[in-house]
N, C-alpha and C positions, 0 to 999 in steps of 0.2 A: 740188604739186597745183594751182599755179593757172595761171592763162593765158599767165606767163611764166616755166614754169618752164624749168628747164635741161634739153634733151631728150640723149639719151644715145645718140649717134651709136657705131657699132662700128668699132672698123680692125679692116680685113683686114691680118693678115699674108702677104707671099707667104712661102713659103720657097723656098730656094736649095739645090740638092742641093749634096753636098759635092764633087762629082765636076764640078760647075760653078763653082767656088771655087778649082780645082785652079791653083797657079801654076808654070809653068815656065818655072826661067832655067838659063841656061850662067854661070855665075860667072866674070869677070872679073877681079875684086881682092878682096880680104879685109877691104876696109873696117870696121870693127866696127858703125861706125852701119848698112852697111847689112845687113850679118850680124845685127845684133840688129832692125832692120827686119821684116828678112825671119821674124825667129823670134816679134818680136808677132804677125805676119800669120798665121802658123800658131797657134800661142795663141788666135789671136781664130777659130780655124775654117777655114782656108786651108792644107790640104795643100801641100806645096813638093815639086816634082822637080827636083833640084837637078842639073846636069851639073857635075863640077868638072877638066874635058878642061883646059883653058885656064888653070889654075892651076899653079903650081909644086907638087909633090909637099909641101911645110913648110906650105906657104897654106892646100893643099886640106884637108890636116890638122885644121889650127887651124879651120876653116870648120867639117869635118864633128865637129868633137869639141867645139866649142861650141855647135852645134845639136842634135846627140845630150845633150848636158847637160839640155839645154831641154826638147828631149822626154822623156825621163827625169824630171824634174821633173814633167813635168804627166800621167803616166801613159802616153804618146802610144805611135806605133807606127812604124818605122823598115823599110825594102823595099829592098833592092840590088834594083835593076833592072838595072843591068851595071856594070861592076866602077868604074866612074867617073861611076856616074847613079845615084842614092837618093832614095826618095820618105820624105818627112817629113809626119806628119799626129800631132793630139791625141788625146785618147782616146774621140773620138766620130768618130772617121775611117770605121770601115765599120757605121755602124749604122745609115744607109740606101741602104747597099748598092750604090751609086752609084761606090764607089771601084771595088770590083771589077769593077763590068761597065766601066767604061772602062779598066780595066788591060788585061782579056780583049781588049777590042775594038781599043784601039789599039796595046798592046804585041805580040800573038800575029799 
């Protein structure tokens, strides 16, 4: 109350659609660090469209069955986009609606 008190500034949050969070890689190796990299970053709210063209058939395996693990875990949501491209997101993936108008718009 008095002349030097603490004044009480607001942050703004921005928010970030999810659909602008979206990461997409063509996987290379099977590294675990960066497989479980890539599965915090989903965790934390970063949809993955993962291409797994470039892997051995055992690799691509291990890749998609350890990150399907992780999604399963946290409730998440799992999208064959073509038979070697899968989007991986949490369980807050289409609840602003963001995912699906960029599926629409850049898959179709």
């Amino acid at each position: 109350m008095g002349l030097f008190g603490k004044s009480k500034k607001q942050k703004k949050q921005i928010e970030i659609s999810t659909a602008d969070r979206i990461i997409m890689e063509q996987l290379k190796n099977d590294d675990d660090a960066y497989i479980t990299a890539l599965a915090k970053q989903m965790i934390d709210g970063a949809p993955l469209i993962l291409n797994f063209d470039a892997l051995h058939i055992d690799r691509a395996n291990k890749a998609i069955a350890f990150i399907s693990g992780v999604v399963f875990a946290v409730g998440g949501h799992i999208v064959e986009i073509n038979e070697t491209t899968y989007l991986f997101g949490n369980k807050v993936l289409y609840d602003d609606h963001t995912v699906e108008t960029w599926l629409k718009t850049n898959l179709n």
